[in-house]
N, C-alpha and C positions, 0 to 999 in steps of 0.2 A: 588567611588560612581557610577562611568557609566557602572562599569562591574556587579554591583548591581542591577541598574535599566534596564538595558539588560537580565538579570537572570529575574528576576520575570518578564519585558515583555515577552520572550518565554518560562515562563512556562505556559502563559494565553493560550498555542496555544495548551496545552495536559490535556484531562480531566484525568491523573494523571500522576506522572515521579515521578521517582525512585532520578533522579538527573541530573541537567541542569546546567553546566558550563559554563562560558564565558572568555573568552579570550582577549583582547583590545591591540594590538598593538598602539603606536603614539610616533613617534620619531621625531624631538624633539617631548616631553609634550606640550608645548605651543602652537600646532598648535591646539589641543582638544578647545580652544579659540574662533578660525574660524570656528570650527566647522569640521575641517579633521580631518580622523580619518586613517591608515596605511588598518589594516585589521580587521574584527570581528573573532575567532572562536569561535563555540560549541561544545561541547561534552553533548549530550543526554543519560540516558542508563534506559529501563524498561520505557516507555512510554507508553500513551496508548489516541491515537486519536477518537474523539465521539464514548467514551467509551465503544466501543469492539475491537477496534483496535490496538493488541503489536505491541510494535516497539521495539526490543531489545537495540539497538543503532540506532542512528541518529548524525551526524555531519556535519558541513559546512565550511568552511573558504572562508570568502569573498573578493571580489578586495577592494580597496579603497573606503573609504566609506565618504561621506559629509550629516552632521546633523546639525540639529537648538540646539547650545550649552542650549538656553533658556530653550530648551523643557525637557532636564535631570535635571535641577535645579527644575521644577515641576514634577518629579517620571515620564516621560515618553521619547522615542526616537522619535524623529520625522526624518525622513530621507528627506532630501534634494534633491535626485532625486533618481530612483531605483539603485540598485546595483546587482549583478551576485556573484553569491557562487560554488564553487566545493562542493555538497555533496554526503556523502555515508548514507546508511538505510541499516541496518542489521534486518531481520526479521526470528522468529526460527520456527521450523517448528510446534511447540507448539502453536506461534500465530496463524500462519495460517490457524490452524483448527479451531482455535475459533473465528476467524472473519466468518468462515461458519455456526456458530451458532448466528452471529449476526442479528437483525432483518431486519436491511437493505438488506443483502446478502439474508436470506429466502425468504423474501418477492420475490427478484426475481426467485429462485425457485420453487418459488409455484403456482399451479392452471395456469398451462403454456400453451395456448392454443394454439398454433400455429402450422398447418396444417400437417407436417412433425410428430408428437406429437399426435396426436388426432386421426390421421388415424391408430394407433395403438392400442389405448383406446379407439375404437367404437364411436371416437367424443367427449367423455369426457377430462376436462384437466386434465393434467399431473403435477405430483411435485416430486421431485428428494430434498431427507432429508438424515439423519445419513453421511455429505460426510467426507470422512476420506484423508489425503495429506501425502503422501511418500517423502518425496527429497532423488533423487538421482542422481548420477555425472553426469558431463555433461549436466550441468540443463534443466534435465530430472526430470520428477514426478509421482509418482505411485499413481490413484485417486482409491477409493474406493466411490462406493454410492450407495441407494437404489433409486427405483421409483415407486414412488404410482401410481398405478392402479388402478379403480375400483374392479377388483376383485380379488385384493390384490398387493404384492409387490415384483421385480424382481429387483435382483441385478446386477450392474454395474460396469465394472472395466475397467481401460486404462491405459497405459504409453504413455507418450504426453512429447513434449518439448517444455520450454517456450521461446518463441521471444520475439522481441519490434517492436510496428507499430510507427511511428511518433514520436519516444520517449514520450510515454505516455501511453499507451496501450499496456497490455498483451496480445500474444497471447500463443495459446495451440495447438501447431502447430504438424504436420504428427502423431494425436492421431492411437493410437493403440490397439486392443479389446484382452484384455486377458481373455481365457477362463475357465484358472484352477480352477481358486473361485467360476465360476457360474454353477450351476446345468445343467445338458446336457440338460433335457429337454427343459430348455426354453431359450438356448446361441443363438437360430435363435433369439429371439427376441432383447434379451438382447445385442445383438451387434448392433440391430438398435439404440436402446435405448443409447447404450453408444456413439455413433456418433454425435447422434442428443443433447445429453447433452454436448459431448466437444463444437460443434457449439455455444449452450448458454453462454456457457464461455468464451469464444470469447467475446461476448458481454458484459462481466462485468466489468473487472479489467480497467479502466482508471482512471490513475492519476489526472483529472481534477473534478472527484465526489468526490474526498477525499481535501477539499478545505482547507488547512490551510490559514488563514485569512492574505492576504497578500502576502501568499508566490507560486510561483509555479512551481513544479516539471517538472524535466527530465530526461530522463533516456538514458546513454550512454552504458552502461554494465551491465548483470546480470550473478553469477556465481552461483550455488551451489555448498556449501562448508561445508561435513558431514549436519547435521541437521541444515544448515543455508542457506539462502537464502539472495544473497548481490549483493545489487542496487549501482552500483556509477553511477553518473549525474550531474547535474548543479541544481540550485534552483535562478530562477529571485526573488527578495526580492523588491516588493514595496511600503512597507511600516512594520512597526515594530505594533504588535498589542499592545494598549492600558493597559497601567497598570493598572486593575482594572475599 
């Protein structure tokens, strides 16, 4: 029954999954009584967080955990004080691009006004669309994008590797302007332009905007791995979201 009601409570946390497993360690059984519980695991695979964000796998195994035994007799988990998880998120490189067609993410590409930006566009804002993600070894990334101009659109391209600031935050750190794909004529521009878009990036990816309900993210290690890109970390668990 409590690996049931653990199941449907974290599938409330993905606006869809493929398949969410649970796991319940308690040795003895008896202790499930007081309310100890040994460990939780999940296994996640094909997720998808406010609904444009894959998550190919997701997993966590947590420490010891103490619950209100009452609260899974009425279909829900109640956690008795927060708990700490080792988890790992696998994301492919297929997601990735499609979170840059989410509208959360355009929205901040778009209509960019800021000074660096405009003094290139004759004062006009700036938006940077079609962005395309390489992964490559050494997590390293190959960006492709366009940038709307007023009078018309110049292409962008870089190899950038990604850090972590504060375990929480991407960076796109020692970007790099590649000129093969951009037409000669206008690569004086376009290498300003791809600078000034690795900088924006910089400013997006924080794991504290992606807020699962209760839970939150850390990041100890990021590898690319062929077309995958794979976060291990810890997750603070403060509470178990609401069955329905």
């Amino acid at each position: 029954m409590l690996n049931t009601v653990a199941s449907q409570s974290i599938r409330h946390l993905f606006t869809e999954s493929e398949s969410v497993e649970v796991v319940i360690r308690c040795h003895p059984s008896s202790k499930l009584l007081q309310g100890s519980i040994d460990n939780f695991k999940m296994n996640g695979r094909n997720l998808v967080i406010r609904r444009d964000f894959w998550v190919e796998e997701m997993s966590f195994e947590t420490d010891a955990v103490a619950i209100d035994f009452g609260s899974v007799l009425s279909g829900n988990i109640r956690l008795r004080q927060p708990t700490q998880a080792v988890a790992c998120v696998v994301l492919s490189e297929a997601g990735i691009n499609h979170a840059f067609t989410a509208e959360l993410v355009r929205q901040r590409l778009h209509n960019i006004d800021n000074p660096e930006l405009t003094k290139l566009s004759g004062g006009e804002p700036v938006s940077f669309s079609d962005v395309n993600v390489q992964l490559l070894p050494e997590n390293r990334l190959k960006i492709f994008a366009k940038t709307e101009l007023p009078n018309g659109s110049i292409p962008i391209s870089l190899v950038t590797t990604l850090g972590v600031e504060r375990r929480r935050r991407l960076l796109f750190q020692n970007p790099q302007f590649e000129p093969d794909v951009v037409p000669e004529a206008v690569r004086g521009i376009s290498e300003l332009l791809t600078m000034a878009f690795a900088e924006i990036l910089n400013t997006m990816v924080d794991l504290d905007r992606f807020d699962l309900d209760g839970i939150l993210m850390r990041i100890n290690r990021l590898e690319t791995q062929g077309k995958r890109l794979v976060f291990s970390g810890y997750a603070q668990i403060e509470r178990f979201p609401r069955n329905g």
